[in-house]
C-alpha positions in Angstrom: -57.3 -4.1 3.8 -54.7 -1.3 3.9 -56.3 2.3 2.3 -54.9 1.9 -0.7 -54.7 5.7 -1.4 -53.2 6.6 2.2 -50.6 3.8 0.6 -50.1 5.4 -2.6 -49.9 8.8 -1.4 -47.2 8.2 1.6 -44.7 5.5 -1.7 -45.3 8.6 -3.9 -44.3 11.0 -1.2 -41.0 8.8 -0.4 -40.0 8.6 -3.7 -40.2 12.1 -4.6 -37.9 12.7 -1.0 -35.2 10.5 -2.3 -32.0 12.8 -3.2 -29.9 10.1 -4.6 -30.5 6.5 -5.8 -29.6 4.9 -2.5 -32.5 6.5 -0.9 -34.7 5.9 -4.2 -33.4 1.7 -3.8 -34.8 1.8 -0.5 -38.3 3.8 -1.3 -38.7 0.8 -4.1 -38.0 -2.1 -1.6 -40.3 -0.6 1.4 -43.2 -0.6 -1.5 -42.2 -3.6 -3.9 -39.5 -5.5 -2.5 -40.0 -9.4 -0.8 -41.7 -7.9 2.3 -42.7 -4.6 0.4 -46.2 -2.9 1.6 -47.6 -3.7 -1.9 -45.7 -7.1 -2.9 -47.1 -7.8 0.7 -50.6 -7.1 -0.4 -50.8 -8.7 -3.7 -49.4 -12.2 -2.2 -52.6 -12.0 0.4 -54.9 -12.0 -2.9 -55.2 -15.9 -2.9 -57.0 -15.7 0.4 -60.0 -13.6 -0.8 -63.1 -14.4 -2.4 -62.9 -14.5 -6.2 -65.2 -10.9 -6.5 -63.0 -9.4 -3.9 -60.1 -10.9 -5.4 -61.0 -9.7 -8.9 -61.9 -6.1 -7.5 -58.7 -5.6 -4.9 -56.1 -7.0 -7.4 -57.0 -4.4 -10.0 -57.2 -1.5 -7.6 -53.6 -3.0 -5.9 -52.2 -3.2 -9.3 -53.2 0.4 -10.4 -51.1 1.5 -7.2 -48.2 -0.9 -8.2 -48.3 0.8 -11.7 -48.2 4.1 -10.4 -45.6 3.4 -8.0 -43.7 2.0 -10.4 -43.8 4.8 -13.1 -42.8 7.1 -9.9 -39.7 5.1 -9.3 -38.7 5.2 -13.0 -39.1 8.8 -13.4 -37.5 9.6 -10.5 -34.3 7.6 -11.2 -34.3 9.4 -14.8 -34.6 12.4 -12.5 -31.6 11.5 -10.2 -29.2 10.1 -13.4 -29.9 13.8 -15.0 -29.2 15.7 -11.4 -25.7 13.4 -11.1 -25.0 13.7 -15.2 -25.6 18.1 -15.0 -23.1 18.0 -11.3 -20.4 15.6 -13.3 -20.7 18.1 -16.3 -19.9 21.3 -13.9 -17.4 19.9 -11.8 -15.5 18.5 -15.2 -16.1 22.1 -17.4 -13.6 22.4 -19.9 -13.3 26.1 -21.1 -12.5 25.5 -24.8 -11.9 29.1 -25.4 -8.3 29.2 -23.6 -5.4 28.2 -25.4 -4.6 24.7 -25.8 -1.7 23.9 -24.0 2.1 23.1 -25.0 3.3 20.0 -25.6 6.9 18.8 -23.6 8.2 19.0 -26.7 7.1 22.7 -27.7 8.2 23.9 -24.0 11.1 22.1 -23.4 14.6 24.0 -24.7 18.3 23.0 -25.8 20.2 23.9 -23.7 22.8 26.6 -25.4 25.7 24.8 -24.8 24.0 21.5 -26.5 23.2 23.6 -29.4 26.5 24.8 -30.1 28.4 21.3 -29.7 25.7 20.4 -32.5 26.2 23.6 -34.8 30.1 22.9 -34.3 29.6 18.8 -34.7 27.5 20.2 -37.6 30.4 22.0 -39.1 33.2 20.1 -39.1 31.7 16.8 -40.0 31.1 18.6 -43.2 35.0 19.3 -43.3 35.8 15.4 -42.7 36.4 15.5 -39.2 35.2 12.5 -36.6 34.6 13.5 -32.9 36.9 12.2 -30.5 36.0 11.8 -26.5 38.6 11.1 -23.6 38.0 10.8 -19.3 37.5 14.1 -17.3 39.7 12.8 -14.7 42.6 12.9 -16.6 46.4 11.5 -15.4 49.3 14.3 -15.3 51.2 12.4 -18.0 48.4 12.7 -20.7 47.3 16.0 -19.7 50.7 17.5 -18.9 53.8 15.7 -20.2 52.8 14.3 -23.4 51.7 17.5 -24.4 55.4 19.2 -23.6 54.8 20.9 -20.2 58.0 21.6 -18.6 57.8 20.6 -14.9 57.8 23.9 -13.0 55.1 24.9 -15.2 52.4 27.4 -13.6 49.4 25.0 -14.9 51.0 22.6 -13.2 50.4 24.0 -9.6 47.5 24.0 -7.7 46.2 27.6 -8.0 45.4 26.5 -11.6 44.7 22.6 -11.8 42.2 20.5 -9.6 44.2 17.6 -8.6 43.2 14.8 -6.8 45.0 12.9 -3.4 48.0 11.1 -4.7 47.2 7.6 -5.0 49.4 4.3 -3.4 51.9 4.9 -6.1 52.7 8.7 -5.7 50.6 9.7 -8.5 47.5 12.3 -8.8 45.0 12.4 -11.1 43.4 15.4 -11.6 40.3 17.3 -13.3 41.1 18.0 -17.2 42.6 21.4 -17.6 41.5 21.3 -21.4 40.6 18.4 -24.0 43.9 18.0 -25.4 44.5 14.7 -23.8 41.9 14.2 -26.2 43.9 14.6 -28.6 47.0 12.3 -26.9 44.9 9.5 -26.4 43.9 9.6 -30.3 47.5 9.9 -31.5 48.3 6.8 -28.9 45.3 5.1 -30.7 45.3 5.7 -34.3 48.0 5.8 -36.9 47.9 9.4 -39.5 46.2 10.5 -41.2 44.2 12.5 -38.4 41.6 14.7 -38.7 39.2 14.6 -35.0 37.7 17.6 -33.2 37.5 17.2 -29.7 34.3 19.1 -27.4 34.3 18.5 -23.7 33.8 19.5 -20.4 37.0 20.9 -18.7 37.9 22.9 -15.4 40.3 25.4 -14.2 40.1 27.2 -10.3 39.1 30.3 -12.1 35.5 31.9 -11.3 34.2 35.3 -12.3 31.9 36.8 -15.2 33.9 35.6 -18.1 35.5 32.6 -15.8 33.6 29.7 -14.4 35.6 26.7 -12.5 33.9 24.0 -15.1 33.4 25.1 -18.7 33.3 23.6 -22.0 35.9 24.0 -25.0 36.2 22.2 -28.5 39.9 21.6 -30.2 40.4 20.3 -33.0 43.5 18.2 -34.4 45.0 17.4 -38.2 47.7 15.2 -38.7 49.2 14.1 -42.3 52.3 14.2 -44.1 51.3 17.1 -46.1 49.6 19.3 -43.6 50.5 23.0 -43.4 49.4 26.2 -41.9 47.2 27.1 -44.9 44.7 24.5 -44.3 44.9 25.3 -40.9 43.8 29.1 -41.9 41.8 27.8 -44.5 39.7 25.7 -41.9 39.3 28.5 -39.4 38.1 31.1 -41.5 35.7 28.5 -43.3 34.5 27.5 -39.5 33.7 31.2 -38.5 32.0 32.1 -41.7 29.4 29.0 -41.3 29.0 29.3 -37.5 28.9 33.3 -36.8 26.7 32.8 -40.7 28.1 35.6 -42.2 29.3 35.4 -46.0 33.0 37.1 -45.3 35.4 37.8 -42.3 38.6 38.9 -41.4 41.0 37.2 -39.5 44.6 37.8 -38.1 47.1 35.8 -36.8 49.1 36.8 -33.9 52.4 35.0 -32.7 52.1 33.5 -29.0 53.4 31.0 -27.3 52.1 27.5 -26.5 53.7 24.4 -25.3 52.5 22.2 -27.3 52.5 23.8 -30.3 55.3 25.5 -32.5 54.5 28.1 -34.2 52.0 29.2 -32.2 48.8 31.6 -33.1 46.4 33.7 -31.3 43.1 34.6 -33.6 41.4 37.4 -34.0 38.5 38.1 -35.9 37.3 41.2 -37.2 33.9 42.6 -35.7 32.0 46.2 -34.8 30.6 46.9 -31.2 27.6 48.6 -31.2 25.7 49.4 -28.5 26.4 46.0 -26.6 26.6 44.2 -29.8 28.8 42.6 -31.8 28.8 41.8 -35.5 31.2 40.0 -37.3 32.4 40.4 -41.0 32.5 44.1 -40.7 33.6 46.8 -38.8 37.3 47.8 -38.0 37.3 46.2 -34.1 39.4 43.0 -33.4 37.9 40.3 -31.1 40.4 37.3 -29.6 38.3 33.9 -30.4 41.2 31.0 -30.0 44.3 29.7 -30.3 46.3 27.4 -32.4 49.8 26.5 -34.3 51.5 23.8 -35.8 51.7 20.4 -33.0 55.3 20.4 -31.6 57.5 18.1 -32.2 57.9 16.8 -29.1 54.2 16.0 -28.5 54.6 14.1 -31.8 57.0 11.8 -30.5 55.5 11.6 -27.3 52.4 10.4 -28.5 54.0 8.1 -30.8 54.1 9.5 -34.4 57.1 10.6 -36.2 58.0 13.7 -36.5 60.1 13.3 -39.5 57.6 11.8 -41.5 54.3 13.4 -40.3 53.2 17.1 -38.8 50.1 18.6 -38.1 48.1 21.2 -36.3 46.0 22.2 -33.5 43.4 24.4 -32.0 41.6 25.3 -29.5 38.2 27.6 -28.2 36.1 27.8 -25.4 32.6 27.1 -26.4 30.8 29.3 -24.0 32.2 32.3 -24.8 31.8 31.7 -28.8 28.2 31.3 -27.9 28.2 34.3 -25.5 29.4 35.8 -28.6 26.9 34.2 -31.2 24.2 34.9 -29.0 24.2 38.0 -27.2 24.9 36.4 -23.9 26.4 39.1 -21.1 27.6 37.0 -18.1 28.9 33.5 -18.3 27.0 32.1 -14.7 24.3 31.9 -15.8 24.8 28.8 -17.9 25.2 27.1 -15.1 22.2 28.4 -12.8 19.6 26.2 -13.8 17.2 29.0 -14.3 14.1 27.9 -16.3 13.4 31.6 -17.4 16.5 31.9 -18.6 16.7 28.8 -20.5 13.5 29.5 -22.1 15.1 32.9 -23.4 18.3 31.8 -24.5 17.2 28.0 -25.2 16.7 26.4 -28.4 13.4 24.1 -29.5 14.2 20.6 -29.1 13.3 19.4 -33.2 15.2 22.6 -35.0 18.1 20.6 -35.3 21.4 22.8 -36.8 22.3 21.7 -40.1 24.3 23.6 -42.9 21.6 23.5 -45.2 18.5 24.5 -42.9 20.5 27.2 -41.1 22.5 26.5 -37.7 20.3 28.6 -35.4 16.9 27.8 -37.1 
């Protein structure tokens, strides 16, 4: 018979060798397996005397026992050794700050946020928003609105105009959102009371100019409507957006084709130190234009002039948000810059409303 203890001794050894459970799997089938050193031994019992049998099967037993424990501590062993590797590879240092959500990182863009403060605004005053095509025809964007032919925003070094098409015709790139305003006229029978935001693009491109830039007008038409509302809504719109309690405003005469009289607005404000404040001071600050709609564009657009009038104006909104929020150059609104954004960018949920504050 095989020395029992030399058996013992050289399982134990293998087991206590084996660095991972592969190695531990074959340590248990080379001892107890089908064709295992031990299984091998008990099946060779039934050919012994029955006092040999009785004495070698407890003695192979006791080894079978022990090899067995062996294997059972040792796998406990090599779960624990994989468990403490799993747990240092996977630390998780709970003592740093959790991280921000999308939603707490992310900004509003301020453009977005000040189409929502304006939306916010005039939707209190009545008005709908009204959208129209950036590729605009000349006739909507030029004619109907009582451009003379000749006029400078009519050539090239002011208007991006497309290749004429098989009819003779070029579109071009919206000079302002007024055709906005056209296309609702065309659509709708007065009473009108729409504000129109939208992109809009001129060959212009410096710190205060940018060849695409944004601009809101707004448009009121009605039997009764009269200058007085029209200064009435102004001054009501830069108290709630600039959220100041008073301002100052002045009207200047200027020229405008499609309107007649025409306005240029100032507000009242005090530069300090790179800053501007508005509702006090004794500084005047140029923030739109606007005047009664003329005639002409009336009838062009299909509403009588006779029976109905109305007015119009008009503002870029980057620069009232250059102005609202401290903002020095105009290029960077359209730079893409992330650290930028998440200076000058609004959280996603602090939605302007009059009653919880525009700007949050």
């Amino acid at each position: 018979m095989t020395d029992l203890s030399a058996l013992e001794a050289e399982t134990l050894a293998a087991i206590a060798a084996a660095g991972d459970e592969p190695a531990l799997e074959a340590a248990r089938l080379a001892a107890l397996g089908k064709k295992g050193a031990i299984s091998t031994l008990l099946a060779g019992l039934g050919k012994m005397a029955p006092d040999e049998r009785k004495t070698a099967g407890a003695a192979i037993n006791a080894v079978k026992d022990a090899v067995s424990a062996a294997l059972a501590a040792r796998k406990e062993a090599l779960k624990a050794a994989a468990l403490d590797a799993r747990l240092a590879a996977e630390t998780l240092d709970v003592t740093l700050p959790v991280r921000e959500t999308p939603a707490e990182t992310g900004r509003i863009h301020p453009i977005s946020q000040v189409m929502d403060e304006l939306t916010a605004i005039f939707a209190d005053m009545g008005f709908s928003i009204a959208e129209g095509p950036d590729v605009e025809t000349d006739d909507y964007n030029f004619t109907r609105l009582n451009f003379p032919l000749g006029h400078p925003a009519r050539e090239m070094h002011d208007t991006f105009f497309f290749h004429p098409d098989a009819k003779g015709e070029r579109k071009l790139l919206r000079t302002h959102t007024s055709p906005v305003q056209v296309r609702t006229m065309l659509a709708k029978q007065p009473p009108i009371r729409v504000i129109c935001p939208g992109r809009t693009y001129r060959c212009d491109s410096d710190q205060t100019h940018t060849p695409m830039f944004h601009q809101v007008e707004g448009l009121v038409i009605d039997k009764g409507s009269h200058l007085g509302h029209l200064k009435w809504i102004l001054e009501e719109f830069c108290k709630a957006f600039f959220e100041v309690e008073h301002v100052k405003m002045r009207f200047r005469p200027s020229f405008f084709p499609f309107t007649e009289p025409s306005a240029e607005v100032d507000i009242q404000c005090r530069r300090s130190g790179g800053e501007i404040r508005f509702g006090e001071g004794e500084d005047w600050l140029e923030i739109l234009g606007c005047g009664m709609v003329h005639p002409n564009v009336l009838r062009l657009c299909g509403v009588d002039p006779d029976v109905y009038q109305g007015f119009a104006w008009g503002m870029g909104i980057d620069r009232i948000a250059m102005l609202k929020y401290g903002m020095p150059d105009l290029r960077p609104f359209f730079e893409a810059d992330v650290r930028w954004l998440s200076h000058y960018g609004f959280r996603p949920l602090d939605l302007p409303t009059l009653a919880g504050g525009l700007s949050g």
